[in-house]
C-alpha positions in Angstrom: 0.0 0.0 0.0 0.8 3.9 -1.0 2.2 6.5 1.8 -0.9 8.0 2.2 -1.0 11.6 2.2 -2.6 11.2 6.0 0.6 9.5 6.8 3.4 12.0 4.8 1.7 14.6 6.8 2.2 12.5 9.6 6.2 11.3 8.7 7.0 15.5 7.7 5.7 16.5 11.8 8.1 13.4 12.9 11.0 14.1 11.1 14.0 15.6 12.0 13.9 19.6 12.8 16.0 21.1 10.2 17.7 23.6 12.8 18.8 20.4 15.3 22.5 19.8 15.4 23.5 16.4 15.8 26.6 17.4 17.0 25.0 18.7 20.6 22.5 15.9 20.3 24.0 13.1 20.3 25.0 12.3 24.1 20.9 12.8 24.6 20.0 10.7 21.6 22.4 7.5 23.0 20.7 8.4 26.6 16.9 7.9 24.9 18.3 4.8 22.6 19.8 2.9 25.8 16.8 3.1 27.7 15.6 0.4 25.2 17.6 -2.9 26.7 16.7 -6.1 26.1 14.1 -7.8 28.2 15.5 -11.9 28.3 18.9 -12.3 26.1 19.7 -15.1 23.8 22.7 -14.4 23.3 26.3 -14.6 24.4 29.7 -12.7 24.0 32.4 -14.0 22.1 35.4 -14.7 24.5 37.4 -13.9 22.6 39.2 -10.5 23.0 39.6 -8.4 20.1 41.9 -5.7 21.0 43.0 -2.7 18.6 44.7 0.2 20.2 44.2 -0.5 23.3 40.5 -0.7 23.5 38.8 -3.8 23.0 36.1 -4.7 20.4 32.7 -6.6 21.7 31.1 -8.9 19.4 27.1 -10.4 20.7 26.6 -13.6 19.0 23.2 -15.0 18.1 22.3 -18.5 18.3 19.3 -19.2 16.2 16.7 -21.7 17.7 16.6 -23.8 15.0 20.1 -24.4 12.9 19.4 -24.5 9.2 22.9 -24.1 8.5 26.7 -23.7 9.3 26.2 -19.6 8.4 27.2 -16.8 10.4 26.3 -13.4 9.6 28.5 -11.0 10.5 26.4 -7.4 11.2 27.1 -3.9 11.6 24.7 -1.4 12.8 23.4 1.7 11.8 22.8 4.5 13.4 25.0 7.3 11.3 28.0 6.1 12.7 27.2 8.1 15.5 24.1 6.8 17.5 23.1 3.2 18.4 24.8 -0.2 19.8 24.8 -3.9 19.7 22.2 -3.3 22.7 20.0 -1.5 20.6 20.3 -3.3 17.8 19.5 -6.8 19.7 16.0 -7.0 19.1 16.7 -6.9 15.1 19.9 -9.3 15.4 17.4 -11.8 17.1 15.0 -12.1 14.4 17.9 -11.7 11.8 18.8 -15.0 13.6 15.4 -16.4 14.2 14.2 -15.9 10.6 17.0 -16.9 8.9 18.1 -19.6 10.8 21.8 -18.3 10.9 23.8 -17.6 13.5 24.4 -13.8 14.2 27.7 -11.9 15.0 27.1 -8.7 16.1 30.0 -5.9 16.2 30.2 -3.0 18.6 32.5 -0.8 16.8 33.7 2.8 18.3 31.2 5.9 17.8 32.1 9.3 16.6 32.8 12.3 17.4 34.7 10.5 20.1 35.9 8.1 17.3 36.3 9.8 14.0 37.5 7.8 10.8 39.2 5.6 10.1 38.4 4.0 13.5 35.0 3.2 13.0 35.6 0.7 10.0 38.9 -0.3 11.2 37.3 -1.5 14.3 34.8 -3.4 11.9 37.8 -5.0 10.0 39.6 -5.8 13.0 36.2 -7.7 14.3 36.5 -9.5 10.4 40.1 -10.7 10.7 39.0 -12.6 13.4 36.2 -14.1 12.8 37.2 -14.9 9.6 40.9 -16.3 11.0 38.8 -18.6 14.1 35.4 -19.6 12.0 35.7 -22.7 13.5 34.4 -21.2 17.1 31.3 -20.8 15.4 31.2 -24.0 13.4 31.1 -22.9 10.4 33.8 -22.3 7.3 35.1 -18.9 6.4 33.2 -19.0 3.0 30.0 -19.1 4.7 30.5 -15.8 7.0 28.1 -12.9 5.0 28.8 -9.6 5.7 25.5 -7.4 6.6 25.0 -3.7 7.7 22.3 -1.1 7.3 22.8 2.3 6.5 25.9 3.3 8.5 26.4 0.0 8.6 25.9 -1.1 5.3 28.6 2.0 4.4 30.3 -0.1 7.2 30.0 -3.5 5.0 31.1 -2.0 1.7 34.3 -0.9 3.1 35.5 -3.9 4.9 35.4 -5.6 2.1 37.5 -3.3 0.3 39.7 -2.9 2.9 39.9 -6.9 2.8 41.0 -7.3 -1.2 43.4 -4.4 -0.7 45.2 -6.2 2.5 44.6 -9.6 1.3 44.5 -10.5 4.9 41.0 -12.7 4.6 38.4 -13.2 1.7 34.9 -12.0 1.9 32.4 -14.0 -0.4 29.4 -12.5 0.3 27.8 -9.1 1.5 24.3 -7.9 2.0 24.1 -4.0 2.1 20.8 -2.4 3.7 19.9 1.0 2.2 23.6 1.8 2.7 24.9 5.1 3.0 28.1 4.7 -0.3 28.2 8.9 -1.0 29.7 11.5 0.7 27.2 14.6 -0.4 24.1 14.7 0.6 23.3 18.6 -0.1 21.0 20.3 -2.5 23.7 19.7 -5.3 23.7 16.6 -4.8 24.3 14.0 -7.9 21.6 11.8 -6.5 17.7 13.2 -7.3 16.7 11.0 -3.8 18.6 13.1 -1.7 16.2 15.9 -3.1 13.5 14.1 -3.4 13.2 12.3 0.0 15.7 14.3 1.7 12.8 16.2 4.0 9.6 14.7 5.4 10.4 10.9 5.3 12.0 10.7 9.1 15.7 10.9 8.2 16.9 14.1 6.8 19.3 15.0 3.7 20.4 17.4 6.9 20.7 14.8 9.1 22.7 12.7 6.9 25.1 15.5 6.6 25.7 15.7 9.7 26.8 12.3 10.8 28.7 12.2 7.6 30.7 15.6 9.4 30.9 14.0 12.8 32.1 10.8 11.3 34.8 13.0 9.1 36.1 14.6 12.1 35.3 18.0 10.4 38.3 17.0 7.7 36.6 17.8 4.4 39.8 15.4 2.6 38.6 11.9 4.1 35.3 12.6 2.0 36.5 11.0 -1.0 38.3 8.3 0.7 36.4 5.3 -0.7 36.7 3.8 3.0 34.5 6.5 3.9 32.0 6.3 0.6 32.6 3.7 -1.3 31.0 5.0 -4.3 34.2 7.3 -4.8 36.7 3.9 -5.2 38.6 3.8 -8.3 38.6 -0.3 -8.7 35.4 -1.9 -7.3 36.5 -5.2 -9.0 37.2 -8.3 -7.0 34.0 -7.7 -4.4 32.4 -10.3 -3.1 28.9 -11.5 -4.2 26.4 -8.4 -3.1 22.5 -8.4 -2.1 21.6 -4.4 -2.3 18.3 -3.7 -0.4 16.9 0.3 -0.8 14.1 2.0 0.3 11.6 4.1 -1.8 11.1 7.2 -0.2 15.0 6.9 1.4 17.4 10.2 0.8 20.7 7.2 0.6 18.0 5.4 -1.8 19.8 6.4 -5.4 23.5 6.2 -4.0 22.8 2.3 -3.0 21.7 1.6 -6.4 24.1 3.5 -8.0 26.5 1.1 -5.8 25.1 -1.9 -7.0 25.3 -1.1 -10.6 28.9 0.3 -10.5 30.1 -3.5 -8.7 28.1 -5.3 -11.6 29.9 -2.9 -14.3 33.2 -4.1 -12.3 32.1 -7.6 -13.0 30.6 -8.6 -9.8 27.8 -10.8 -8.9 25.3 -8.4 -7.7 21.4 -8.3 -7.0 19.4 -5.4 -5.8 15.9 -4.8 -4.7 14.3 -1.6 -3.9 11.4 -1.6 -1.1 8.4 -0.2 -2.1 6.8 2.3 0.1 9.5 1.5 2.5 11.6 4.5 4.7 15.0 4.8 5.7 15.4 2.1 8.7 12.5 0.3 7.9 14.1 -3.0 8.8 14.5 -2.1 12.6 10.8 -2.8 13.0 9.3 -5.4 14.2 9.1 -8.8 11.8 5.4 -8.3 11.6 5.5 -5.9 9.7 5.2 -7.5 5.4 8.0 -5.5 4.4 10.2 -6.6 7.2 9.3 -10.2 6.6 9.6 -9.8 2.7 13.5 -8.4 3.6 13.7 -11.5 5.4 12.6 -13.6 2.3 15.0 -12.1 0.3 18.0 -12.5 2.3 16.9 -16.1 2.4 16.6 -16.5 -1.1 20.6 -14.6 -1.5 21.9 -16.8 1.2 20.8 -20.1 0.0 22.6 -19.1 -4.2 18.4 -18.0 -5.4 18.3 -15.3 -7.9 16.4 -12.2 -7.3 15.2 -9.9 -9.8 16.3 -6.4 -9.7 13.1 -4.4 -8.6 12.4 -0.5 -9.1 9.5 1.3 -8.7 8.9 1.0 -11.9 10.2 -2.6 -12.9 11.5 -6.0 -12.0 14.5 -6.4 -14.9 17.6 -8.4 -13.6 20.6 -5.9 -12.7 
């Protein structure tokens, strides 16, 4: 079903003020967020200690109820690189688990402004090396670990496994990228017609994407192009691993994940991409009831066990 015009009122009076600044928000917005713990875990820590400069890295994992397979999926969260935590993301990475029947690594990765990039991602690839390197602690092969983020953490994603063919350290073979952030403008110039065209009144904000991108930079304009930071800017996307790409419709990141997907096919990639109809940005936090939720679910079922998936506009269902 159609936004109605009932509910776009609704979405413009809930999105983000234009004149909030994220960057003497945040501390509040990770106060609200945390109030949301999880009621009875099912889930444990990984023992062991990943370490990387000092600090040390916490990965949750998720143990499915019922097995279907030696697969771990290895998630990073959104939240603009700025906002949210495995704790708030546990109620998704349990029915990420539940529904697909795989087992669930989730990665708490430093936060900017207190951890600008690189650290961010480099935390994320740290977490990758080894998991990749001890896959046997989770009983399953290193060619069945899938990479999965959304939005930050789909940006996330994207870059660890560039960073992993450019250090040749491990091999990723799969990646499944949620409405991923792969661009680093997001004003009214943008190259992107979604930014303009979604970018007020849909929840998240062109604005609002601006600024995480800025906290996230550090304030240093030069790391913008850095295809660590938007992966969209790398010279040589050739060599990725095999990519599910799932947009939203009325998403400001909507065209830049596309545009991702089609430049790793034009690299000669295995890619597949699906836009959500009707869907907003962080559509997949809610709760499985929900028929596009469960329809994400279907399709990263259908990637994981080698399906095909047609490549789905608003518009048209032709294979990327």
């Amino acid at each position: 079903m159609a936004i109605s015009k009932a509910m776009r009122a609704a979405l413009r009076a809930l999105s983000y003020p234009a004149n909030i600044d994220v960057g003497k928000t945040y501390k509040v917005e990770r106060a609200v967020r945390g109030l949301r713990k999880p009621l009875a875990p099912l889930y444990h820590l990984w023992d062991h200690k990943i370490e990387r400069d000092g600090r040390e890295i916490r990965v949750r994992i998720y143990t499915p109820k019922k097995q279907t397979g030696a697969r771990l999926l290895l998630f990073f969260h959104g939240g603009g690189w700025v906002l949210e935590s495995v704790d708030t993301y546990d109620a998704v990475c349990r029915n990420l688990a539940n529904r697909t029947g795989c087992r669930v690594a989730s990665v708490e990765y430093g936060l900017a402004p207190e951890h600008v990039f690189p650290e961010g991602v480099e935390d994320c690839y740290a977490a990758a090396r080894e998991v990749y390197r001890y896959p046997e602690q989770f009983g399953v092969l290193s060619h069945k670990i899938t990479l999965i983020g959304d939005s930050a953490g789909g940006n996330l994603s994207a870059a660890v496994s560039l960073m992993a063919r450019d250090r040749g350290e491990f091999a990723v073979s799969q990646q499944i990228l949620l409405y991923p952030a792969t661009y680093y403008d997001h004003s009214p110039d943008s190259r992107f017609d979604s930014v303009r065209e979604n970018g007020t009144g849909y929840l998240l904000t062109a604005k609002r994407v601006q600024d995480y991108m800025a906290l996230y930079a550090g304030g240093d304009e030069s790391v913008q192009k850095n295809p660590y930071f938007a992966p969209l800017c790398a010279s040589d996307l050739s060599n990725q691993p095999r990519t599910l790409v799932i947009t939203a419709e009325f998403d400001p990141l909507r065209d830049e994940g596309e545009a991702y997907a089609h430049a790793l096919q034009a690299a000669g990639n295995n890619v597949q991409m699906y836009r959500m109809p009707d869907a907003l940005h962080g559509y997949f936090s809610l709760p499985a009831r929900f028929p596009m939720v469960r329809h994400t679910y279907d399709l990263i079922a259908k990637f994981l066990n080698g399906e095909s998936i047609a490549c789905q506009t608003t518009n048209d269902t032709r294979k990327i």
